[in-house]
N, C-alpha and C positions, 0 to 999 in steps of 0.2 A: 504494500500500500504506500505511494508517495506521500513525503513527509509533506506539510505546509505547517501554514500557520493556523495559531489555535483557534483562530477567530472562524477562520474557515472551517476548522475540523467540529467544531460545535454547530456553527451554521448546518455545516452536510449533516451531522447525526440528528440535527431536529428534525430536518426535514425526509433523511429515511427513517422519523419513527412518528411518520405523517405528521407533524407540526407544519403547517405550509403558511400560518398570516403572525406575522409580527407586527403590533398595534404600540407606536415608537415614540418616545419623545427623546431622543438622545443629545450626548453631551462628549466635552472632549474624551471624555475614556473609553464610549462606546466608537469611534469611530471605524475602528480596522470591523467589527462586525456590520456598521454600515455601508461598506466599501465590498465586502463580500457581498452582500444582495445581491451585487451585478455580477459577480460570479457563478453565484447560484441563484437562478431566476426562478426557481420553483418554491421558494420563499418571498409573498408577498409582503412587502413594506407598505404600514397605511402611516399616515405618517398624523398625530394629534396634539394639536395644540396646549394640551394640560393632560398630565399625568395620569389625573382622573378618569379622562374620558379615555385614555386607552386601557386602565385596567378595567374601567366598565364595560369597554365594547370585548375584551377579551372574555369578559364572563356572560355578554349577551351569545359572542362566539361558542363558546363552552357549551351552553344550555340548550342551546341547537345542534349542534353537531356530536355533543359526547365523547369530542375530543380536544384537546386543549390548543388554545393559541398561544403564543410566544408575548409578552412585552417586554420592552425594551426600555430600559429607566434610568436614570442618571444619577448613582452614587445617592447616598441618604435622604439629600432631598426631594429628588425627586421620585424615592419608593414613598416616602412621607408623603408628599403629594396627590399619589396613588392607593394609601388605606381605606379612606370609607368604599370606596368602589369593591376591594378585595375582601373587606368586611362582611362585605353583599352578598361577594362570590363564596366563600367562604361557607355561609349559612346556606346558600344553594348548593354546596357539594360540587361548584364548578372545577371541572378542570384550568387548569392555567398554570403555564410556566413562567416568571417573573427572573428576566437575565437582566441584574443590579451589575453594570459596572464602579471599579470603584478604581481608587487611585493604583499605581506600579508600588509593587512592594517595598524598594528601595525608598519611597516617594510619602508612604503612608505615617510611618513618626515623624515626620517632616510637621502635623499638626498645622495643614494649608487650611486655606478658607472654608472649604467644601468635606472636609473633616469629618465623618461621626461616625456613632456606633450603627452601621448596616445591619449586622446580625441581633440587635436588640429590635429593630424597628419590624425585622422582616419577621421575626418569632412570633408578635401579638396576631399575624394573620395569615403563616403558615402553617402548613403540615409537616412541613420539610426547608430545611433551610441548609447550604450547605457554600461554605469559601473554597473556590477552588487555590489551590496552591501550585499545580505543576503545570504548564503547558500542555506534557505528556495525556495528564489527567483528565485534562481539560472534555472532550468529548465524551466519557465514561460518565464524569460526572454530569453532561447532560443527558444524557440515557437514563440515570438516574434519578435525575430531575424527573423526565417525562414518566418514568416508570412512578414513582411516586405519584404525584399528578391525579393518576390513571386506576390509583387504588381507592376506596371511602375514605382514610382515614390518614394518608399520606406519610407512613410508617415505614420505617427502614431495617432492615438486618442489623445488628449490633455491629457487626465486622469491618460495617462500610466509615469507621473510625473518626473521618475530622467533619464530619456533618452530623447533624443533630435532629431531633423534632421538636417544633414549635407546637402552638394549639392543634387541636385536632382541625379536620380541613384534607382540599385534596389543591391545596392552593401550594406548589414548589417555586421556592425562590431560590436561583444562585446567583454565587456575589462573584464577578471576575474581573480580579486588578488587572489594570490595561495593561500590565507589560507580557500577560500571559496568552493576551489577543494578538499580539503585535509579533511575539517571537515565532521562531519557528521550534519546531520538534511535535506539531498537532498531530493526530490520528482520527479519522474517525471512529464511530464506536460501534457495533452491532446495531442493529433497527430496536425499537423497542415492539415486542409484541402483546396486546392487549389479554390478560386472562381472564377467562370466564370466573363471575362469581360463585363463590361455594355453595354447594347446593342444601336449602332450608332440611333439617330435621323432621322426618317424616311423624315421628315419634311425638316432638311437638305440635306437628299439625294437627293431627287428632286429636292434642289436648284443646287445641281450640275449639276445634269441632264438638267438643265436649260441651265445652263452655257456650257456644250457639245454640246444640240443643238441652239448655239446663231448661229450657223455660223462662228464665229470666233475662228482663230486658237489656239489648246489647247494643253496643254502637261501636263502629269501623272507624277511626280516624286515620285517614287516607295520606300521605305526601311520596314527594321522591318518586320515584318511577311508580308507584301503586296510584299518580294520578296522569298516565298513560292511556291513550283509549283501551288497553290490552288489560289493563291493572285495571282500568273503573266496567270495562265489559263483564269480567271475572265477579269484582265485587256489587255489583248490580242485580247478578245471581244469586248470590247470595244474599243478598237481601231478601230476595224474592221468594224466596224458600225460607229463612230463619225470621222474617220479620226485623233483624239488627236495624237500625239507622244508620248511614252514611254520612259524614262528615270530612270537606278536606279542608286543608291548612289553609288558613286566610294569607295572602300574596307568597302563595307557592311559589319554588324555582323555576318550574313548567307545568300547564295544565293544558290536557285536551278537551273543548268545550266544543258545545255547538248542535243543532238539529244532527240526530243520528250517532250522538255521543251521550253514554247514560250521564246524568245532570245529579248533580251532588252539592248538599247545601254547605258551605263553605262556613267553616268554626268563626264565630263573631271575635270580635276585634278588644271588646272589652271582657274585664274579667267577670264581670255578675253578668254578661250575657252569657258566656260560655256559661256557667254557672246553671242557669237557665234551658241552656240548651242540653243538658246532663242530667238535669236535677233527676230523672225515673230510671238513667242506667247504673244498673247492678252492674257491667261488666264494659270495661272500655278497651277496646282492641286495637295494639298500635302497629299501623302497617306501613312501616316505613316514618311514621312520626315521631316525633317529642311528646310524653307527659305536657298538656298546656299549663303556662305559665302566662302572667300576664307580664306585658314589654313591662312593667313598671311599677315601683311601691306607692302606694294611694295610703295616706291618712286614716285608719281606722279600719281597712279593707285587706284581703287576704290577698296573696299573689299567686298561693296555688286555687285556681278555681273549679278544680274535679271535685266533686262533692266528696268527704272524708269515707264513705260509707259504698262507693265504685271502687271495683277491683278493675285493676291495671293489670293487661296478659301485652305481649308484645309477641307478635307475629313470628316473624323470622330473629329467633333468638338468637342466635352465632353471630358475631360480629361480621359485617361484610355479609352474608348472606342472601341470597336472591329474593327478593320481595317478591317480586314479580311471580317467582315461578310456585313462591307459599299461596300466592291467593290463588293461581291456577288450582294447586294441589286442593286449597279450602274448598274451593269451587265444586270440583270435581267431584269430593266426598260427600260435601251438601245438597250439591245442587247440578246431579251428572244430568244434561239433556236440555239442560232451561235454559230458555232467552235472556239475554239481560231487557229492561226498559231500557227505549231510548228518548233524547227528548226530541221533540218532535218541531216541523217547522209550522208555521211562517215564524217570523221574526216581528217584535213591534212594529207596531202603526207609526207613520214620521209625525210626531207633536207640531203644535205649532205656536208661535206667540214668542214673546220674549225670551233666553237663554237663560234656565234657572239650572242650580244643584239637582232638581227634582227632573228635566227633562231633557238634559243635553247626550247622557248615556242613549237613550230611545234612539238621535238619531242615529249615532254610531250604529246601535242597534239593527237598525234597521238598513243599513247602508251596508253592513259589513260585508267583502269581499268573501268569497271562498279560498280558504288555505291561507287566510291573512294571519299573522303572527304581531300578536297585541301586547305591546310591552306597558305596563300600568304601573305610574307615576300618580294617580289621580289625590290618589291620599285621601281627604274629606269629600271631594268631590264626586268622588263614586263611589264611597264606602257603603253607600248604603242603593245603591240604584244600579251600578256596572251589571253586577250578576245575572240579575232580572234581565235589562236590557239584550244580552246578548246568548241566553239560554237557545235561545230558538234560531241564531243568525247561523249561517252557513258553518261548518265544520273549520275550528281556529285553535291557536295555540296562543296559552296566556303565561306572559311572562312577568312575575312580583316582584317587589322591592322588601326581598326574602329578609335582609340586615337590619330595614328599618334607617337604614344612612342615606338622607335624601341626597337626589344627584346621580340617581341610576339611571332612570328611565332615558333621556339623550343620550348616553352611551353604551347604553346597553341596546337599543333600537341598531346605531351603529354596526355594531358587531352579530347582529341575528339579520342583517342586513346582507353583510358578506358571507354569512353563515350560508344563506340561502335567496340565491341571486333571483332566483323566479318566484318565489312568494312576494305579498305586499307585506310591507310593514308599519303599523300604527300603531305608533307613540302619543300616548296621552298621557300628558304632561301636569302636576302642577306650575303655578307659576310662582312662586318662591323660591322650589327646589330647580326647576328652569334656571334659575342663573348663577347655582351652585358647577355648573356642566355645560354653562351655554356653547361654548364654545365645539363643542359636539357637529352644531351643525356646519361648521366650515368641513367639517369632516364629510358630513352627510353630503355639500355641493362640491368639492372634490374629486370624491367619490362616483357621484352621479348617481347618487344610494336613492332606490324605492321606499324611501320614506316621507308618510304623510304626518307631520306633527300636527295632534289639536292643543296649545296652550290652554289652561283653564282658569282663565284671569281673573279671578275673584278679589284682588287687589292687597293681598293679607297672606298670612300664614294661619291659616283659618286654624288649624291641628293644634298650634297653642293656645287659641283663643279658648277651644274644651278642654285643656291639657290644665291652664289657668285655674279654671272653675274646678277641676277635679281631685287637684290638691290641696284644695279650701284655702287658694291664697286672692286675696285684690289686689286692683290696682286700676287706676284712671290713668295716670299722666304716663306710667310706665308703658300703658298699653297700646302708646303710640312702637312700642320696640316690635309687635305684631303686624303693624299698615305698615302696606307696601305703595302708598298712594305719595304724593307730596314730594316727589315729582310721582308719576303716572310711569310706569314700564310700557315702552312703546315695543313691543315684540314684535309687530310688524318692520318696523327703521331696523332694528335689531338685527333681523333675520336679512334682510335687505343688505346690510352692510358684510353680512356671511356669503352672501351667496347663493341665497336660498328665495323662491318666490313664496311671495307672503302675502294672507287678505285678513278680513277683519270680521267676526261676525256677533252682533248684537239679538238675533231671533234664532229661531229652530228651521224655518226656513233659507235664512242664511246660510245659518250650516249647512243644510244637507245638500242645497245648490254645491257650497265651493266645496264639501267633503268630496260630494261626487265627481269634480270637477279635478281634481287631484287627484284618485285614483286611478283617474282614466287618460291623464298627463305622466311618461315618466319621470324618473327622476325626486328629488326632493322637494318637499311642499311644509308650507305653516300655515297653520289657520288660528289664530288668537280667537278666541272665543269669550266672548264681555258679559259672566255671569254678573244676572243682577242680583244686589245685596237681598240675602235672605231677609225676615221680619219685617217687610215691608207691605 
């Protein structure tokens, strides 16, 4: 194998272990891996203006394809730059490879401006984290990387010595001082090849099965691949024979929705709703999910909200374990021969009249494309109205703000964009967390990405103004730190000054004109949408 340099022998091993989009903000130390791109063209370079948006389009990447993209980041501050997005990814179980250049080793006690501890910053949000030290190494240890990656939990063999694991996560970061890119003695490294997950305990299946026909009442909490069309097909049967409820994670990593997809009521957002939505199950079944917890400690209020008096079973018990292939087996034992329920179409009726919280999901609803892949940013916006809305619209895939770190939705659109060049993609946006990531769409008219953004301009960070009230605190004068008005967010100029065509809509009618109107235009679109103030 001809020697080169590392920067190449890394580049080549990503991309024979399928890694093919690198999502870039680089600096002087990544350069020799930027200079290889044109060596090896089978490594796409997208190139984004903030840190951010390319670790988010990298996990929009991930969640669509199921195999990890490449980003490219600039020494500490610019992985720093890049956490809430990885945060995201992270709680989605995304794949993604994060290659941190950092200083030449000679270079590094040097204590230069751009200084810091990498391996502290990259640990709060990998699975894997690992400094390369040899040239040599250099490639091996990006195999390593991808192989990580590629596992749930992003765990390593003891043996593999100067790398470490961070949190749990299938999020791999490695750090390589530039002089290791630059020198020669590279290799590349064997392909990485993806392993099938371990197959569920039969033994515990039928303990489940047990526990469905005890007679007492059950509920299925659904995520991660169990909310698959293949995984809610399975568990749909089962409902249907055992009676259980069905339940999936509210802003899942990926959801199959839509007429012809069995339709599952999605776990509420607060804790005395969940609370609510449990209160008559004896038995809670985790398939693929978390025990619910609430995001947050409330004044007087519990955090865990499964009622004390529900038994918790979890599905596929083994760590790593096939979700997928237990609820088949559930399936099969409860419910061999049965149809699931689908839901069924049309889709809403298009509203009409002014743009309220209460009507602007309908048009979406009703407008939506087939095979569109829906990235949801909405936050307050459609916490309560999305679902409904689009129960009945064409067969879609819904992608959540799984971390709760606003600043996804723009660059995660980005990355499910390139993910998949022949679907539409619609991003619906708040507009607060919209300018957390705006810069996403220079990406998007770059690009020339099939995305239609709707802005949902309510003028506020509506989520704190309930967040406020629910921790029994006031405040008048403060509560200007919530208005986003004084000056007015022109998202239209905005988007204009990106590169992006942009309209303006004030009714329901407005919307579904320019909605329509962008879908059936390539390329990237914004439509600012002027919801009017609720209580009025």
């Amino acid at each position: 194998m001809r020697e080169t340099t590392g920067a190449h022998a890394l580049v080549r091993t990503l991309v024979d272990s399928n890694v093919r989009v690198c999502f870039a903000n680089p600096g002087t130390s990544e350069m020799h891996f930027v200079a290889t791109l044109d060596a090896v063209p089978q490594m796409r370079g997208v190139l984004c203006l903030f840190e951010g948006v390319a670790t988010g389009a990298a996990d929009g990447y991930g969640r669509m394809t199921g195999r990890p993209a490449a980003t490219l980041l600039h020494l500490g501050p610019g992985l720093a730059n890049g956490l809430a997005n990885l945060h995201n990814a992270r709680r989605a179980n995304t794949p993604i490879v994060n290659v941190v250049g950092d200083h030449a080793i000679g270079h590094k006690p040097l204590d230069s401006l751009l200084e810091s501890d990498i391996d502290a910053l990259a640990g709060t949000v990998s699975g894997w984290v690992r400094r390369s030290t040899t040239t040599k190494a250099l490639a091996t240890d990006a195999a390593d990387a991808v192989a990580a990656a590629l596992t749930s939990a992003g765990a390593e063999p003891a043996e593999q010595g100067s790398s470490r694991t961070g949190t749990s996560g299938s999020v791999s970061t490695l750090i390589v001082p530039a002089d290791l890119s630059w020198s020669l003695g590279g290799r590349s490294a064997p392909p990485v090849k993806t392993a099938a997950p371990p197959a569920p305990s039969e033994a515990h299946v039928r303990s489940i099965v047990r526990v469905l026909r005890s007679g007492e009442p059950c509920v299925l909490l659904l995520d991660g691949q169990a909310l698959s069309e293949r995984g809610l097909r399975a568990a749909s049967r089962i409902e249907r024979v055992t009676g259980a409820r069905l339940l999936s994670r509210n802003w899942a990593a990926r959801q199959r929705r839509g007429a012809g997809i069995p339709s599952i009521e999605p776990l509420a957002y607060r804790g005395e709703e969940i609370t609510v939505q449990l209160r008559d199950a004896r038995h809670l079944v985790l398939c693929g999910a978390r025990i619910p917890v609430t995001s947050f400690a409330y004044p007087g209020r519990t955090s865990l909200p499964t009622p004390p008096d529900t038994r918790v079973h979890v599905l596929a018990e083994d760590a790593g374990a096939d979700t997928l292939l237990a609820l088949d087996m559930l399936a099969e034992l409860v419910a061999p021969g049965i149809e699931p329920v689908l839901a069924p179409l049309p889709p809403p009726l298009l509203p009409h009249g002014e743009l309220t919280v209460d009507n602007w999901a309908a048009v979406v609803g009703a407008l939506l494309p087939p095979e569109a892949i829906v990235v949801d940013e909405s936050i307050t916006a459609g916490m309560g109205t999305l679902h409904a809305a689009t129960a009945g619209s064409p067969p879609h895939d819904l992608l959540g703000l799984t971390g709760l770190s606003i600043g996804q939705g723009l660059p995660s659109a980005t990355g499910a964009a390139i993910a998949c060049p022949d679907r539409p993609v619609i991003c619906l946006q708040a507009d607060g967390s919209a300018m957390y990531t705006l810069s996403a769409l220079w990406s998007h008219a770059r690009e020339q990405l099939d995305i239609t953004t709707v802005i949902l301009n309510n003028r506020s960070y509506a989520i704190l103004r309930a967040e406020l009230e629910r921790v029994g605190a006031t405040a008048e004068a403060s509560a200007r730190l919530f208005d986003l008005s004084r000056p007015d967010l022109d998202f239209v100029s905005l988007a204009h000054g990106m590169g992006v065509p942009a309209t303006r809509a004030g009714t329901a009618e407005e919307l579904a004109r320019q909605f329509e109107r962008a879908l059936s235009e390539p390329g990237p679109h914004l439509i600012e949408a002027m919801l009017a103030p609720t209580g009025r």
